[in-house]
N, C-alpha and C positions, 0 to 999 in steps of 0.2 A: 578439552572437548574440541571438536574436530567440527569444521564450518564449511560450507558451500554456499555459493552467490549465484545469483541468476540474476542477469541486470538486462532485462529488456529494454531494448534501444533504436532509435526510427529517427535519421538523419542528427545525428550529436556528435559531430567530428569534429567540433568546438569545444564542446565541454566534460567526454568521453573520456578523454585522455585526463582530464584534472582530476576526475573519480577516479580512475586505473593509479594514478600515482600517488593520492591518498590508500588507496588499498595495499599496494606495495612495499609503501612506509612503515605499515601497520606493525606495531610491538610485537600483536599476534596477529601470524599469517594465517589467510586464508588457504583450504585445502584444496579447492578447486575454486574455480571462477570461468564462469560461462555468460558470455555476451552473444545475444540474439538479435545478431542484425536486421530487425522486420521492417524490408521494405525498402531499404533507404536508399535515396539516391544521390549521396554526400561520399565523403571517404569516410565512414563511421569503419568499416572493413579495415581500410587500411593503418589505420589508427589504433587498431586491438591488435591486431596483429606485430603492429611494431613493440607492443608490449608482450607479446606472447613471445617472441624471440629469447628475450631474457628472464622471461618467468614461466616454465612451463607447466606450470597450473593455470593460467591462462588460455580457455579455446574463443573459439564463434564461433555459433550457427550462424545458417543463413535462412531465413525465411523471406516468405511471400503472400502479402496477404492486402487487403485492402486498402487504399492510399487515405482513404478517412478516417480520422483521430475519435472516434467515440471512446469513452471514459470509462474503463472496467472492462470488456470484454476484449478487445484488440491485446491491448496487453497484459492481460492472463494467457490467453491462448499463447503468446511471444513467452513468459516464464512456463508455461508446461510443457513447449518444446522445448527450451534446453533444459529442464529438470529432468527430461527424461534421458538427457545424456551423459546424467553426471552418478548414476548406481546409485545405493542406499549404505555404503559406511561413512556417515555421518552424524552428530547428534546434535548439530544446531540447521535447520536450512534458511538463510537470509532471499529477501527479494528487497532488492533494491533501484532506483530509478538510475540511468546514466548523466547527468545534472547534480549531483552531488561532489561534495569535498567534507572528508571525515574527518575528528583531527586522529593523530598515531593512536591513542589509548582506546578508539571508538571497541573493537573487538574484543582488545585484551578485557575493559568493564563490561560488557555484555555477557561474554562467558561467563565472568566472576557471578554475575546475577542466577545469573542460569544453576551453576554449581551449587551458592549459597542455600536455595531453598527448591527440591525435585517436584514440587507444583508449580513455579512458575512455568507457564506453556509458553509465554510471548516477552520480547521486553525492545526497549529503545530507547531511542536518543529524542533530541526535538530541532525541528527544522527553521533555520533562520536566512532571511530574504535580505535583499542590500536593498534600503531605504536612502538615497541621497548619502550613500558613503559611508551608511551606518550599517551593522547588520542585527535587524530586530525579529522576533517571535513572528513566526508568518501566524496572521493572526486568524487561520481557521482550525490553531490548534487547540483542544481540550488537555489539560492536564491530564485526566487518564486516557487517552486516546493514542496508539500509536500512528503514526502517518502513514500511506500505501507506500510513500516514497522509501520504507523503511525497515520494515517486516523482518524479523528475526522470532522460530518457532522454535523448541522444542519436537525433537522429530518426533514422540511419541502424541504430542499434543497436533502434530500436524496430519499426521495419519488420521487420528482421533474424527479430527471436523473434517474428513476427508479431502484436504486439497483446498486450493481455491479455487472461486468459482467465478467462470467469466460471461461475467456481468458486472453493472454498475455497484457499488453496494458489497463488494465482495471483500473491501476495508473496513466494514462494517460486521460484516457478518461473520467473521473469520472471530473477532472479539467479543463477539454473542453467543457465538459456540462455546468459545473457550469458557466463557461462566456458566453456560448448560452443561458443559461438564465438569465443571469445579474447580479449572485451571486460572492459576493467578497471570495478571498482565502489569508489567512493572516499566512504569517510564522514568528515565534521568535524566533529571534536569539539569547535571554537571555536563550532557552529551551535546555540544553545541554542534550543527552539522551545517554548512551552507548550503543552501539550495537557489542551485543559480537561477532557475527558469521557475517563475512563481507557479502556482499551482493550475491546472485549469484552463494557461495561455493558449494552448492551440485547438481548444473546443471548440467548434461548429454547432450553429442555430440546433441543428436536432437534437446535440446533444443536452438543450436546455431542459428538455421535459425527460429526460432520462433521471435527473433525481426524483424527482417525484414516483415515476415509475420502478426505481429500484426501494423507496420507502414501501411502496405496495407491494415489491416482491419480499422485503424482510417479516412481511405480516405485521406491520404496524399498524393498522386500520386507521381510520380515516383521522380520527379526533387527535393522537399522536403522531402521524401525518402533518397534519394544520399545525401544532405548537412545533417539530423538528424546521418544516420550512420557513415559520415568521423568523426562527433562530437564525439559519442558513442563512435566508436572504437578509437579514440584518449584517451580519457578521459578513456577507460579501459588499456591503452597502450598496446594495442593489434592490429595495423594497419590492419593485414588478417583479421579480424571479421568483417572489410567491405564488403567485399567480399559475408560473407555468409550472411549476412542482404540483400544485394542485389539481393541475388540466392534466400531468402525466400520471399524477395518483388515480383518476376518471379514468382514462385512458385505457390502463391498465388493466380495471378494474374491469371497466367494460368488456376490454379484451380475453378478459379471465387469463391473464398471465401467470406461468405456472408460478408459485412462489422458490426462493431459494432452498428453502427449511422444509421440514415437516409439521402438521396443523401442531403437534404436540413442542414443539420449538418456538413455534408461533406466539403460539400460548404463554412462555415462559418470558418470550423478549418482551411482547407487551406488559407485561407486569414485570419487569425488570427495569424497565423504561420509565415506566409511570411511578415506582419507585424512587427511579433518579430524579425525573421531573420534582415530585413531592417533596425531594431532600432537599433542594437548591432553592425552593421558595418559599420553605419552611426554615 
């Protein structure tokens, strides 16, 4: 099976290069790889490029877009410009962050997943932090949960949920599709990945009340709202980030923000949700 990478990227000329040569390593090569230089005022450019000389699957874009880090939409928009430079003979498309080190195997088992069973739509690895010289489970991982950092679709299953959507919420909803329409999501836990720059480091004040506000664009309604954020903000040890998840959920509401879904999607995640919920406390 034949892969492409889209790694949107915004000032990583530090740790660009460590992903670029984990991918290079790789058992199985990737067939294209496309780095979206958005924004950056670093040598992120020169840095891909010294890779692209010896590996000509390797390009960059360049983009230009807002120098403010909001979470979900900045970089969607950075992976659908260069997705759109890389044609459709593919059967895996990966989105990946520039802050990663894979180990060699990461590719070669992800395909094997993909081949083994033609309903899995998604599958992944899981991302580990350096903790004082150790490197442990970043711990706003869920066992079935893929991470944004990490995305690897099924092209038929990608078409399917049409794309990702940029907004917050769009690692989220990308997974909620895939069981509205039937598609299996498979994580392994043999796939250890370093993730050098923790999750969420270079977000800015507004973007505090954007979770709450993408909970209201996936149609969670309010009551499933209140139990995802005590979680969130527990799991970030940050108790007040309830707070503003719940002021962006208002917010939103107020604002009559369009949602991600359709009401009949809507429909389906809430009771999919509350499903889960009822598994874990039963």
């Amino acid at each position: 099976m034949k892969y492409y990478i889209v790694i949107p990227a915004h000032n990583e000329q530090d740790l660009i290069g460590l992903t670029l040569q984990s991918l290079v390593t790789q058992t199985v090569l990737p067939a294209k790889v496309v780095v979206v230089n958005d924004n950056s005022t670093d040598k992120t450019e020169e840095v891909v490029l010294s890779f692209a000389k010896d590996n000509p699957y390797i390009s960059v874009v360049n983009k230009t877009s807002d120098a403010i880090h909001l979470p979900g939409s900045k970089v969607i928009q950075a992976f659908q410009k260069g997705f759109e430079t890389l044609g459709s003979d593919y059967d895996i498309i990966v989105k990946i962050d520039g802050d990663l080190i894979f180990p060699p195997n990461y590719f070669e088992t992800i395909i094997k997943h993909f081949e083994s069973d033609p309903k899995i739509g998604m599958a992944g690895g899981f991302c580990y932090i350096d903790k004082n010289g150790e490197w442990v489970l970043e711990n706003l991982t869920d066992k079935d949960h893929i991470r944004g950092a990490l995305k690897a679709y099924r092209k038929e299953t990608f078409q399917q949920i049409e794309g990702l959507r940029p907004a917050m919420g769009w690692d989220t909803v990308d997974e909620l599709l895939c069981k509205y329409y039937d598609w299996k999501i498979v994580t392994d836990e043999s796939l250890h990945v370093k993730h050098l720059k923790p999750t969420g480091a270079n977000y800015n004040k507004t973007a505090r009340y954007k979770q709450g506000e993408a909970f209201y664009t996936l149609g969670y309604g309010f009551w499933i709202t209140a139990i995802a954020s005590a979680k969130l903000a527990m799991m970030k040890k940050k108790p007040f980030l309830f707070l503003d998840y719940i002021k962006g959920f208002l917010k939103a509401k107020k604002a009559k923000t369009p949602l991600l879904v359709t009401p009949e999607q809507a429909k389906f995640i809430r009771n999919y949700r509350l499903k889960k919920m009822k598994e874990k406390l039963f």
